[in-house]
N, C-alpha and C positions, 0 to 999 in steps of 0.2 A: 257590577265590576267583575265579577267572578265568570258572568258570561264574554264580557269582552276580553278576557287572556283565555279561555278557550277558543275564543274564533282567531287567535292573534293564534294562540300555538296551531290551528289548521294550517293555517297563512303560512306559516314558516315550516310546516314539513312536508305540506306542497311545496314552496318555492325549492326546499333541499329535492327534493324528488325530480321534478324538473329539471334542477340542475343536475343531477348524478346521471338522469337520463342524457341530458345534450352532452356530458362527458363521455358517453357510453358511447354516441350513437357517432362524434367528433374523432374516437379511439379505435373503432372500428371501420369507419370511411376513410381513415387519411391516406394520401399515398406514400407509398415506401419506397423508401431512397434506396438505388441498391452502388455501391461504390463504383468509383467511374463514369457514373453518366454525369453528363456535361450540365452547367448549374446557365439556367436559361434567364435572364435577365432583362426583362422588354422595357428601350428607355424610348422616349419620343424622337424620331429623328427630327423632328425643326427645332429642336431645343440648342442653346447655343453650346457653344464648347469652349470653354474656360481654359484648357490645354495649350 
């Protein structure tokens, strides 16, 4: 028993690890908005129009 919540606590600070990393890595690739530029919105044009 005492082996299976040591591999259970690896499990879980690898997963946290991973995860802090893909926060890291999502924090530092994103793009930056800089004010004024135009907010680009691609819809399908065969889609109907409800309007």
């Amino acid at each position: 028993m005492k082996r299976i919540g040591t591999w259970a606590l690896y499990v879980v600070g690898t997963v946290a690890i991973l995860y802090l990393a893909l926060y890291a890595y999502a924090a530092l690739t994103q793009r930056t908005l800089t004010p004024g530029d135009p907010i680009h919105i691609f819809r399908n044009p065969e889609a109907p129009s409800y309007s």
